[in-house]
N, C-alpha and C positions, 0 to 999 in steps of 0.2 A: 170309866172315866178316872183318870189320874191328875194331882195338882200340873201335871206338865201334855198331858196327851190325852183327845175325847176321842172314841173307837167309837163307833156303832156297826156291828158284824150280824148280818143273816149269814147260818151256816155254820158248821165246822170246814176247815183249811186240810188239805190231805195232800204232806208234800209233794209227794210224786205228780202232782199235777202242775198246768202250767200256771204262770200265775202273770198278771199286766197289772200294773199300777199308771195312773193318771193324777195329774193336778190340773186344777180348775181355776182360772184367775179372771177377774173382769170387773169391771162396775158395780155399785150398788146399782138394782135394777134391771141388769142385763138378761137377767134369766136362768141364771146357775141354779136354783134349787128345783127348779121345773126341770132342765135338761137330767138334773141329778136324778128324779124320781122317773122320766123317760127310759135313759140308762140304766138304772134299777130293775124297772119294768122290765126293758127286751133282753135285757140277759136272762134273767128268771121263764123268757120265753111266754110273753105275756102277749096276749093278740085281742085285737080289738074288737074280732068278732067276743071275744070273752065275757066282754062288757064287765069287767074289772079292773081295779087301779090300783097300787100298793102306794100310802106316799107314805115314803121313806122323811122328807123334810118338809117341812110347815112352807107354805108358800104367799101367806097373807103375813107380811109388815115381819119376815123372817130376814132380821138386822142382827147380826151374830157379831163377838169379839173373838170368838173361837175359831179356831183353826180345826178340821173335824173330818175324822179319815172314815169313808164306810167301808165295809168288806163286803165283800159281795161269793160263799163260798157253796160248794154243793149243787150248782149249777152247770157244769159244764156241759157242753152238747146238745142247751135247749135251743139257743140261738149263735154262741159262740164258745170256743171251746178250750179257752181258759177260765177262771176267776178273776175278778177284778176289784182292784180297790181304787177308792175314787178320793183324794185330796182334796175337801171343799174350802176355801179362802174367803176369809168377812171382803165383804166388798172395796174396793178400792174408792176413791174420790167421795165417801160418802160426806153427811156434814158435819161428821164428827173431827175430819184435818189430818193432815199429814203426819201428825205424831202417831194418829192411829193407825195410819199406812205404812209408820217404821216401828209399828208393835206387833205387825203381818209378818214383815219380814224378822222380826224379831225368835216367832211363835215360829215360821220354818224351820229356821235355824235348829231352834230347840227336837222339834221333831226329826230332821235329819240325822242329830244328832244322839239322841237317846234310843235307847238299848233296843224297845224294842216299836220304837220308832218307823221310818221308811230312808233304805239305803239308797235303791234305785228308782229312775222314773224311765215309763218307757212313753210317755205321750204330757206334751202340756197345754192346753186347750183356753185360747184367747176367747172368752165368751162375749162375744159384741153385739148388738141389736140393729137389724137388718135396715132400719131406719139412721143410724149411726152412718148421714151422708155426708159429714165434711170433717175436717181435721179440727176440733173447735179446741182452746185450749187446756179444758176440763177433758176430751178426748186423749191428748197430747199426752198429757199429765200423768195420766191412768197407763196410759202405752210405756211410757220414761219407766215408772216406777217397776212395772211388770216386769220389764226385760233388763232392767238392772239387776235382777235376782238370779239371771242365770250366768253360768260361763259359757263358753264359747262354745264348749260338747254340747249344748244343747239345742243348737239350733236347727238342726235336721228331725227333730222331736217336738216341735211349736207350730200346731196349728191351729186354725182360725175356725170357733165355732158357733156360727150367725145361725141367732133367736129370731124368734118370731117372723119368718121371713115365709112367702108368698109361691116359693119354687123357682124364682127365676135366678139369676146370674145376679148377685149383690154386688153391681159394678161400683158403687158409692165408694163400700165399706174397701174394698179390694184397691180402691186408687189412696182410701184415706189409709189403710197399708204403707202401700207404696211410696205416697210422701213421706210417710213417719220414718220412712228406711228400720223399720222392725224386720228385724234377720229370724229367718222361719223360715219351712220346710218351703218349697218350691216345687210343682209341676213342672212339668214337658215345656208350658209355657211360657216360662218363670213368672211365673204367678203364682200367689200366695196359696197354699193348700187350703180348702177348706170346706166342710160340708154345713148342711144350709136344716132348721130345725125348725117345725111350728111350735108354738107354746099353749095348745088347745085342750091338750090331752084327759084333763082332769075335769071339764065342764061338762054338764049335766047335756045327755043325747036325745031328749024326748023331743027336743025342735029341730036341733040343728044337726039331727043324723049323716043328714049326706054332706055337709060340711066340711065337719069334723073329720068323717071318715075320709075324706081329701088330703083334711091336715094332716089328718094321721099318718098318709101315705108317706108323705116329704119328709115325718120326721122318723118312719118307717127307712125308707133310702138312705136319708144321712147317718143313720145310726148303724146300718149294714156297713157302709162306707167307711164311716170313721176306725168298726170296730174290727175289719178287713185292714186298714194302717194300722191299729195298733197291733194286729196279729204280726206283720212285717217287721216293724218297728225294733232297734236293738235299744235293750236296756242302758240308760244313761244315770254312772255314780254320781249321786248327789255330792262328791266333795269336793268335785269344783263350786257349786254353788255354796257350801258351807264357807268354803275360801273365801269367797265372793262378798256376802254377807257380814262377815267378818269384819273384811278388809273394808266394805263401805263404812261398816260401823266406826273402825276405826279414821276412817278418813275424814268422816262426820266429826266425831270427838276431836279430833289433831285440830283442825280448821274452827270448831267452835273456840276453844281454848284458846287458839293462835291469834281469832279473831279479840279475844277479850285482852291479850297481851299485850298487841299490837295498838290496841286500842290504849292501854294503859302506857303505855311506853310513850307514845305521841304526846299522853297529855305529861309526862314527865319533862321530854324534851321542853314543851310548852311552855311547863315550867319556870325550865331554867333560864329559858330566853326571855321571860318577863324579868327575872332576878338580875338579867344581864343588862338588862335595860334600865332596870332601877339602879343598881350599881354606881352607872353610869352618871343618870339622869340627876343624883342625888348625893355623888362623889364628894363636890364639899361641905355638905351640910353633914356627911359621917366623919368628914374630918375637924369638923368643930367639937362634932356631939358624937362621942361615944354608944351613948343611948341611944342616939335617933333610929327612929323603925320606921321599916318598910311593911305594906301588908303584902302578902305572897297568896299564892294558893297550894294547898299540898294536898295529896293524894292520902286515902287511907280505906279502912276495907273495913265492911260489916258484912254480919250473916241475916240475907233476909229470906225471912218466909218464904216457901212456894207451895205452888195448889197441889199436893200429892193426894191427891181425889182417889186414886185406883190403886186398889188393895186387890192382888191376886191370889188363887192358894199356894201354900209350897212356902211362904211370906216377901214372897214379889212384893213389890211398887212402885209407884213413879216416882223418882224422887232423884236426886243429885249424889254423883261420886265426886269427894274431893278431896284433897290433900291439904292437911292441916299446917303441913310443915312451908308447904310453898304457899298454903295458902291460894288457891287456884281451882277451879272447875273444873276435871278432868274429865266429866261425862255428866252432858247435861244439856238439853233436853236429849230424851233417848237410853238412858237407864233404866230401863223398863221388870227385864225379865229376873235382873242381880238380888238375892235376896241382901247380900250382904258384898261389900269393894272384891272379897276372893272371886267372887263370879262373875265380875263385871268385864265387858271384851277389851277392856283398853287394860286389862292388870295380864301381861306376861310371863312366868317363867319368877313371879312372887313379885313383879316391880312395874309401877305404872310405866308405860308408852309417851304417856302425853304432859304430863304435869315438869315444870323446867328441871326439876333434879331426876328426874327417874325416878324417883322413892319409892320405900318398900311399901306393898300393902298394909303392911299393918299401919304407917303415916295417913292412910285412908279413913275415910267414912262415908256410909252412903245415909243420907238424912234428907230432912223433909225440908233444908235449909239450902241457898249458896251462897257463894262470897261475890259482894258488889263491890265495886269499886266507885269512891261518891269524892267528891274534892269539898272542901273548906277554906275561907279565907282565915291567915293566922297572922296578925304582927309580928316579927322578929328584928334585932337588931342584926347589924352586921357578925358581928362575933357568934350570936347564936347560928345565923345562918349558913359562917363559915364552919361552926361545929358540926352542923346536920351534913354535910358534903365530906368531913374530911376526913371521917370512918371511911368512906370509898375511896379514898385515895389510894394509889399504889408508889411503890417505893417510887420510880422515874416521875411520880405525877408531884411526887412533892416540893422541887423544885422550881415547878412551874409558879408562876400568879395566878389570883385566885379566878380571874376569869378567863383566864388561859385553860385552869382546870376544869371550869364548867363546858368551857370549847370542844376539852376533851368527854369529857362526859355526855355531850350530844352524841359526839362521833361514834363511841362506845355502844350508846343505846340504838343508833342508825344500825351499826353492824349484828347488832341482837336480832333486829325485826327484819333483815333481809336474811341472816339464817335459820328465822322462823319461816320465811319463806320457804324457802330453800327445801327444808324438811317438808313442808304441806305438797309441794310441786313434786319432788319425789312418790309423797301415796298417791297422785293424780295417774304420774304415769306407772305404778304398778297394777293400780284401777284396770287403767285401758286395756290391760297386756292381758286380764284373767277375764274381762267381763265382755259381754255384748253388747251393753250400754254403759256406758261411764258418768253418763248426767243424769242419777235421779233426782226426781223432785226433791227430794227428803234432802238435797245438796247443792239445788243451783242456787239458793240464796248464799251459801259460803262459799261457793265457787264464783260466784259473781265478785264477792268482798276481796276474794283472793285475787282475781283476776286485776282489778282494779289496783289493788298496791304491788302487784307485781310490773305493773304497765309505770306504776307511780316511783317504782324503782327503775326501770328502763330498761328490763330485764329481756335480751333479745330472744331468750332459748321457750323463755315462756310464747312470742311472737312465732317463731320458727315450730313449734313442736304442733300437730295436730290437734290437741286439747284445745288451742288459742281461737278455735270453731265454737265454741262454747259460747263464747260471746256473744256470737252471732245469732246461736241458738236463742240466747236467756233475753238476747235484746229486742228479740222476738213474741215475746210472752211470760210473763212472768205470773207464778205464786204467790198469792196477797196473800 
């Protein structure tokens, strides 16, 4: 175990052999640590007549944050005739929330990435429970999130591997497939590939011998079956999914930021159109009275506290990247793995992505803090309030009147938040172009926000482009 990768290896590895790697994705619940110790078992060529069981992984209240590779070596020839390594992923949808299902993907990343990590996959196995008979939204969720982690090379290597199931034909699970439009491997029939497992294996045979030995059978076939595909199967380089990942990360951070800009920028506008109105409202009582004040509301920015609750080792945390200079959230929630802004996905080539100047990392910090943005009401007379504006002026603006210059100062700020737009619909469509799903959960709440001021801008290319399905999707079910 490393602060960045947990191994668990039966065996020495002997390269001249072949070798299959697997990942394991699904549910909290679904049955991944049983199928893992299944798997286990029939490669090491374990039979039931044996009446023996290896468990590899704890199967009572076994709720992991870890990401966790077994190796499986020294085996070859007893049931199949490579080694195998198996990918295990903490559960999806658990009740721990989607931050912890963008810490999954976080923790891939990092293993795809490091040294001596996993380059290739040759199988990914959707683990769902045979009982799994309608597309419920918590289903949905888990499917989104899953298949947003691969690129496009992967979808002839995605198949579906139904727990606890009976022998027959999982027609439920195979339609709730099929509506979700999840892109995986494909039969003769075009139907979703996939073999069918019991989850019996490890219960005590003094009662229920001929049972068992039933169950055993099914999960006896599926695991011939499955492990017959993975012998076919060509290895697929994880660096379109490292792209992937990435690129979501980033898209996430662009949209959260943009969100908080755009937010702020409206209440500027807001602003000024109260000021314009006072102006107005109040014209000659500032031309008697020098003094006379108006109260205003003005925008300003604190650093507040957040819960950075998880300390990893390596000295990860959860906690906020931000630029001090702009003053701005660049990565937040979702800074997870960074120990420090150098490492964080939105810092490129020494310079953030996301924050409105570019700035260098070193303008960063990642801390236990962000920047809010709070309004106050302030008295000012007219002269002060012309002071506060006229720093912004530009050479052409000075000519103008003073509410002529605030006219312009709306228009200014309108064209800032439609090319904040602009920039987020951009990582929408590079999304679609690398991934198999472009709507994870971890993003329909900012894709919805996005959606929404792009339609409020009248923006046709956002209506026209395929992405503009999203809606229809999010308006469909949403993530509380």
């Amino acid at each position: 175990k490393s602060a960045k990768l947990i191994k668990l290896t039966v065996g020495e590895k002997d390269e001249c052999k072949r070798h299959k790697t697997i990942l394991l994705v699904g549910e909290t619940g679904a049955g991944k640590s049983t199928f893992i110790n299944a798997l286990a078992n029939f490669t090491m060529g374990v039979k039931f007549q044996d009446e023996v069981w290896f468990q590899i992984v704890e199967e009572v209240d076994h709720e992991t944050s870890e990401v966790i590779v077994y190796e499986i070596f020294g085996f070859e020839g007893k049931a199949i005739p490579y080694s195998l390594s198996i990918i295990d992923t903490p559960g999806f949808g658990s009740t721990r929330g989607i931050e912890h299902d963008v810490n999954i993907s976080q923790r891939l990343l990092d293993l795809f990435q490091s040294m001596d990590g996993v380059h290739a996959i040759h199988g990914v196995g959707l683990v769902m429970k045979a009982s799994d008979n309608r597309l419920s939204d918590r289903l949905m969720y888990i499917l989104n999130s899953i298949m947003s982690l691969f690129g496009k090379n992967m979808e002839d290597n995605i198949v579906a591997l139904i727990t606890h199931s009976n022998g027959r034909t999982p027609n439920n699970v195979l339609q709730a497939l099929e509506v979700s439009t999840i892109k995986c491997a494909k039969n003769e029939k075009k139907q979703p590939v996939y073999f069918l497992f019991n989850n019996c294996q490890s219960e005590d045979r003094n009662e229920l011998a001929k049972y068992l030995e039933g169950a055993n059978k099914i999960t006896e076939k599926g695991l011939t079956e499955f492990t017959a595909f993975l012998e076919k199967a060509q290895p697929q380089n994880v660096k379109a999914t490292v792209v992937v990942i990435k690129e979501r990360s980033e898209l996430t951070a662009c949209i959260q930021n943009l969100q908080e800009r755009i937010i702020e920028t409206e209440q500027k506008q807001e602003q000024i159109r109260q000021i314009q109105h006072d102006l107005i409202k109040y014209k000659e009582e500032m031309k008697k009275n020098e003094n006379f004040t108006i109260e205003i509301e003005e925008s300003y920015k604190v650093k507040e506290p957040i819960n950075a609750k998880n300390q990893f080792k390596g000295g990860s945390f959860e906690g906020a990247m931000c630029c001090t200079r702009c003053e701005e959230n660049c990565h937040y929630p979702g800074c997870i793995l960074a120990p420090s802004p150098a490492f964080c996905d939105v810092i490129t080539a020494g310079h953030c992505i996301v924050c409105s100047g570019k700035c260098p990392t070193s303008d960063h910090v990642k801390e236990n803090w962000r920047y809010v943005t709070k309004t106050r009401k302030v008295k000012m007379t007219l002269k002060e309030i012309k002071q506060k504006y006229e720093n912004s002026k530009t050479e052409r603006e000075k000519n103008l009147s003073y509410l002529e210059s605030l006219e312009t100062k709306i228009k200014h700020l309108t064209a800032k938040k439609h090319e904040l737009l602009d920039e987020s619909y951009k990582h929408v469509v590079k999304l679609e172009k690398i991934a198999l799903k472009v709507d994870s959960a971890s993003t329909l709440v900012h894709l919805d926000f996005l959606i929404e001021k792009m339609e409020e801008k009248g923006d046709k290319k956002w209506r026209a482009h395929s992405s503009h399905r999203l809606k229809l999707e999010i308006s469909g079910w949403r993530i509380e």
